[in-house]
C-alpha positions in Angstrom: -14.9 -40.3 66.6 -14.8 -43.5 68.1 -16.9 -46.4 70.0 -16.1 -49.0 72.3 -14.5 -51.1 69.7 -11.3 -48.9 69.5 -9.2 -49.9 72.8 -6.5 -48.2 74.8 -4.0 -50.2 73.7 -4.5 -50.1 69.6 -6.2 -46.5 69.3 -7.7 -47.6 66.5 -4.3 -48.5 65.0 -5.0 -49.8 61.0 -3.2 -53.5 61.3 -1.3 -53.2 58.5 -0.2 -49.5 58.8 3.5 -48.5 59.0 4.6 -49.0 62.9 5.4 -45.6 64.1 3.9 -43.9 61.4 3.2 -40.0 61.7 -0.5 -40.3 62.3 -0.5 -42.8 65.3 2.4 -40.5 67.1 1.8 -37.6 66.1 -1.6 -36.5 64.6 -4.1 -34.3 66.9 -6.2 -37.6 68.0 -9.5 -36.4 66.6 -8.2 -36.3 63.1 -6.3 -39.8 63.4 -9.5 -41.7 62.0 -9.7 -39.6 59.2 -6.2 -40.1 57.8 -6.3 -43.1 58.3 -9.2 -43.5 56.3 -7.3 -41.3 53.6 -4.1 -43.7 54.0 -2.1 -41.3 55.2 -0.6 -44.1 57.7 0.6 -46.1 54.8 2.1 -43.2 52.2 2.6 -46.2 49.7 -0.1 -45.7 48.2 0.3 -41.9 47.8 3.5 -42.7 46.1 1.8 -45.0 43.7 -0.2 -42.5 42.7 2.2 -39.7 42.3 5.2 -41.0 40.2 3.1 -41.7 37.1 2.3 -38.0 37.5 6.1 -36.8 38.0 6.9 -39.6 34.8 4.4 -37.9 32.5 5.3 -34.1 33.1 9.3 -35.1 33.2 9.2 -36.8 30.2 7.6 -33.6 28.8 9.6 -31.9 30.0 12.5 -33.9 28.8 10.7 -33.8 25.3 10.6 -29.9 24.9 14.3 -30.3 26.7 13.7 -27.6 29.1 12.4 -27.3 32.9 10.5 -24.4 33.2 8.8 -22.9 36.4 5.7 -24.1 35.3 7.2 -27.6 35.5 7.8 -27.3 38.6 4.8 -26.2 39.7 2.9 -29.4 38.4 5.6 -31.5 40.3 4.7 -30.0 43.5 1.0 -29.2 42.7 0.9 -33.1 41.6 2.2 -34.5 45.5 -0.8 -32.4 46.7 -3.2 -34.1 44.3 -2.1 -37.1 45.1 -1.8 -37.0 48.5 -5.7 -35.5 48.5 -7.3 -37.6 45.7 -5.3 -41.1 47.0 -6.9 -40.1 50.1 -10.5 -39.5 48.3 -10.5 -42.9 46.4 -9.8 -44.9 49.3 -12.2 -43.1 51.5 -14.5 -44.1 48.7 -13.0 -47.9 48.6 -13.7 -48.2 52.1 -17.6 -46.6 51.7 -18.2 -49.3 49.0 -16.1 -52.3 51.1 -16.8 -51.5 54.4 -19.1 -54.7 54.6 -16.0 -56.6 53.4 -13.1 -55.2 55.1 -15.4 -56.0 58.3 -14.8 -59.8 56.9 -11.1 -59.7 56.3 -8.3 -60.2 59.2 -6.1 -57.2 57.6 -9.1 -54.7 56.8 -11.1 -55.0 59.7 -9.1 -52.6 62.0 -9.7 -49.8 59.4 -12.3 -46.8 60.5 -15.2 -47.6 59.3 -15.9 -51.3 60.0 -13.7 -50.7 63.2 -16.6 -48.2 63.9 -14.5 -45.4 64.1 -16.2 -43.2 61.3 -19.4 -43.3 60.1 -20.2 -43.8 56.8 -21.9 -40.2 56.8 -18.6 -38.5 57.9 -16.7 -40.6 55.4 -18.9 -39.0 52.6 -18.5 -35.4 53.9 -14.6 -36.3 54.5 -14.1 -37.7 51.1 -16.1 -34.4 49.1 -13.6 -32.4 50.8 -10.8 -33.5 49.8 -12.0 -34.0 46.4 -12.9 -29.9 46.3 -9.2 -29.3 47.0 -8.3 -31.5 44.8 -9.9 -29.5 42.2 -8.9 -26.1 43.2 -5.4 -27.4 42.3 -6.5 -29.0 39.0 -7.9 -25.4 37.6 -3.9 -24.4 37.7 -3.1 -27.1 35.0 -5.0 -26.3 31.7 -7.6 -27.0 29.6 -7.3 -30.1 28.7 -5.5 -31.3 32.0 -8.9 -30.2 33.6 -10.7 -32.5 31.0 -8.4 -35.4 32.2 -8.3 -35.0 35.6 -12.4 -34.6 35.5 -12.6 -37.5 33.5 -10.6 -39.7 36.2 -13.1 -39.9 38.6 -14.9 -42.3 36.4 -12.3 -45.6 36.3 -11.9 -44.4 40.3 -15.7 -44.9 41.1 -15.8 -48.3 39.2 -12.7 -49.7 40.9 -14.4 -50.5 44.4 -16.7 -52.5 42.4 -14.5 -54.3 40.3 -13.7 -57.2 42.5 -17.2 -58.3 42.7 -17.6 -58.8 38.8 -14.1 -59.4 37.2 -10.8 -62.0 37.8 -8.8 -58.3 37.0 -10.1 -55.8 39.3 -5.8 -54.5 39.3 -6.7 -53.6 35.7 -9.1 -51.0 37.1 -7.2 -50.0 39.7 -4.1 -49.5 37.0 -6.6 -47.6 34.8 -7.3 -44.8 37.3 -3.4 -44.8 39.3 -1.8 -43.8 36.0 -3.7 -41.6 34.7 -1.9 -38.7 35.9 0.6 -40.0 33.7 -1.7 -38.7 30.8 -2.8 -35.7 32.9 0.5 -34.1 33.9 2.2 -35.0 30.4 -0.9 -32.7 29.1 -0.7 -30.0 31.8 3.2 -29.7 30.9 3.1 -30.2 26.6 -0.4 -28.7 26.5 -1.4 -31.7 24.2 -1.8 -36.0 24.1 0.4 -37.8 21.9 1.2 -41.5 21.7 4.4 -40.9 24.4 2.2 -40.7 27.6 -0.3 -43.1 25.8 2.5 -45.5 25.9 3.6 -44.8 29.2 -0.2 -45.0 30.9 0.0 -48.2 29.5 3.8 -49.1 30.8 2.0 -48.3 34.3 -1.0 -50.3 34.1 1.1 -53.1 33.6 3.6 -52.3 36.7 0.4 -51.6 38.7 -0.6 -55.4 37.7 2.9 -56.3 38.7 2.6 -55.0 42.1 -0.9 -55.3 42.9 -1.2 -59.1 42.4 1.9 -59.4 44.5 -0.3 -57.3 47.0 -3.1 -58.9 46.6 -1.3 -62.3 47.8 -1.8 -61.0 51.2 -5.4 -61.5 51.2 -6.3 -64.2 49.0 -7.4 -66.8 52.0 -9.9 -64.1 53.2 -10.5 -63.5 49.6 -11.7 -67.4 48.6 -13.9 -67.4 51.6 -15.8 -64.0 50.6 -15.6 -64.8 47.3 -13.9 -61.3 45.9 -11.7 -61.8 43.2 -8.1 -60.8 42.3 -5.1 -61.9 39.6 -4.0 -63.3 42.9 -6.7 -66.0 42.9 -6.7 -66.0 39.5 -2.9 -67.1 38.8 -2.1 -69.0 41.7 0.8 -71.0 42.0 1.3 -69.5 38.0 2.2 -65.6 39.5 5.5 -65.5 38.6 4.8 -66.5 35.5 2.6 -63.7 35.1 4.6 -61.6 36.7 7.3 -61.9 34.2 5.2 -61.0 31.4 3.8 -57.7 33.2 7.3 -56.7 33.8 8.6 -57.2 30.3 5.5 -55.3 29.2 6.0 -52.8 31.5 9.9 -52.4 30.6 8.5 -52.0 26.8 6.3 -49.6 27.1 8.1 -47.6 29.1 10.8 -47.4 26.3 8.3 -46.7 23.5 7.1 -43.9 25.9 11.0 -43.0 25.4 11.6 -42.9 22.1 8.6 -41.2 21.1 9.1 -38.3 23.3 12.7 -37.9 22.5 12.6 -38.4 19.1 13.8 -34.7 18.7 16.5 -34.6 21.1 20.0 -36.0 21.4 21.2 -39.1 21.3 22.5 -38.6 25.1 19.3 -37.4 26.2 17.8 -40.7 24.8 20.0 -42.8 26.2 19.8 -41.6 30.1 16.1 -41.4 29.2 16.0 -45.2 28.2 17.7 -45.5 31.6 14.4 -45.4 33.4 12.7 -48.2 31.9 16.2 -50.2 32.4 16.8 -49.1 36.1 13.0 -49.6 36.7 13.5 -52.9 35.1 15.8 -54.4 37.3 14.5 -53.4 40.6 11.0 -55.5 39.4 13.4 -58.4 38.5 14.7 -57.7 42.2 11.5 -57.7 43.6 11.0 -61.7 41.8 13.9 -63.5 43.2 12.8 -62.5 46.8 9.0 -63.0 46.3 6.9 -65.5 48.3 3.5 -66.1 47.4 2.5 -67.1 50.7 4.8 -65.3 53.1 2.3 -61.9 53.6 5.0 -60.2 54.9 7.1 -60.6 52.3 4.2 -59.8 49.7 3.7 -56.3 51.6 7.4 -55.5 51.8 7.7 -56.2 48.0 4.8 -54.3 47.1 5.9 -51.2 49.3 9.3 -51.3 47.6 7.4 -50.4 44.2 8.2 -46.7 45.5 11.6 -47.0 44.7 10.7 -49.1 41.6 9.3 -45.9 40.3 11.8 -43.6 41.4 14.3 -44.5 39.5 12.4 -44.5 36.5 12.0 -40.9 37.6 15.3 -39.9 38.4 16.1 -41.0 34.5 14.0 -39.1 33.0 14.6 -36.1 35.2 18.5 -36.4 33.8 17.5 -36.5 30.3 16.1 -32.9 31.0 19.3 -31.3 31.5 21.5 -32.5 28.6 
């Protein structure tokens, strides 16, 4: 769907979208507004979401020292989710911000305030994919159900964060790893202090790389008056930065040695690898980081992908020794 607003020579292109991307070349043209209102133009984001899931159900994995089909069936079951509830969630971000993103140079192009969907259609787009969503939740358990249910609570409040708190990237870190929690349960059937630590390890990388996102807009930001750690730090980010990584590195190692505790000393080691690995790649991400170079702010924050990666690779070695 689309108005005279959408021109021949964008068609309805999201400005800061990966050029070339699958859904501008080749998606059926009637379903391009839709994935791009689900993201699915910038897969970042989908990646974001999904490798706290793959960290929580390889480090149970690692824990019970065994990869079982079930496993990996939560891996793959978790890309859908992802890929279907990141697209959810930011159908629902741009329902709430449509009025803003109509404000800001790098949102404005995006369907809704470009007038490419309606807010009606958003709705009716954004129930369906949370329905498939679900179907795939009912394979992971009980109390992986509970989780996942529970989830769409710290997703509907993070929209509204920016309006009412310097730390809306808190929110946003509260409902982006919480499949940590929910695939560590769907694999170990049960909640310990290991994923509690690492849902926490991934709040604070999603404050690492969210306030370096959040750079981007901060101009646009000051004028509306929406807050962000961005406007809150300042010329003081890397300072804060520094103290989300080491927090992040932490955490990440208590997740560890919690979950290992039972397994050999090798299997620890490679698992500590992921926090160390992980580590390094956000110390990267520092020496190159401009503040006021966008550009550079979005390449950072899109490299956060293979920030997490890493992490993953680790702990998916420490399953197999």
């Amino acid at each position: 769907m689309t108005d005279e607003r959408t021109t021949p020579e964008t068609d309805g292109q999201v400005f800061d979208a990966v050029k070339g991307n699958w859904v501008d070349t080749l998606a059926p043209a009637w379903t391009r507004p839709y994935l791009r209102l689900s993201r699915a133009d910038r897969p970042v984001g989908t990646w974001l979401l999904l490798i706290p899931t793959w960290w929580g159900a390889l480090l149970a994995a690692s824990s019970a020292g065994e990869m079982t089909l079930r496993t990996v069936w939560i891996l793959i079951a978790s890309a859908l989710g992802a890929f279907l509830m990141r697209g959810a969630g930011c159908t629902w971000n741009d329902i709430t911000d449509r009025h803003i993103d109509a404000s800001v140079a790098r949102t404005k192009s995006r369907p809704i305030p470009s007038g490419q969907v309606s807010v009606k259609r958003a709705l009716g787009w954004m129930g369906l994919q949370c329905l498939l969503a679900f179907f795939i939740l009912l394979t992971f358990g009980k109390l992986a159900i509970v989780l996942g249910i529970a989830s769409l609570l710290p997703v509907a409040i993070y929209p509204f964060a920016k309006r009412f708190t310097w730390w809306p990237q808190i929110f946003l870190g509260l409902a982006f790893n919480w499949g940590a929690l929910l695939a560590y349960a769907a694999v170990a059937g049960e909640i310990n202090s290991a994923p509690v630590f690492l849902y926490l390890s991934g709040i604070a990388w999603t404050l690492f790389y969210d306030t370096i996102y959040a750079h981007q807009d901060k101009d646009d930001d000051a004028l509306i008056g929406v807050k962000s750690t961005a406007r809150l730090f300042g010329d003081n980010t890397a300072v804060w930065l520094k103290r989300f990584l080491i927090v992040t590195v932490l955490l990440m190692a208590a997740a560890v040695i919690e979950a290992l505790s039972g397994r050999s000393l090798l299997a620890t080691v490679i698992a500590i690898g992921a926090p160390w690995g992980m580590g390094w790649h956000l110390v990267w991400q520092m020496t190159r980081l401009d503040i006021n170079d966008p550009d550079t702010c979005l390449r950072l924050f899109r490299s956060n992908r293979n920030a997490g990666l890493i992490a993953a690779l680790f702990f998916a070695a420490s399953v197999f020794v």
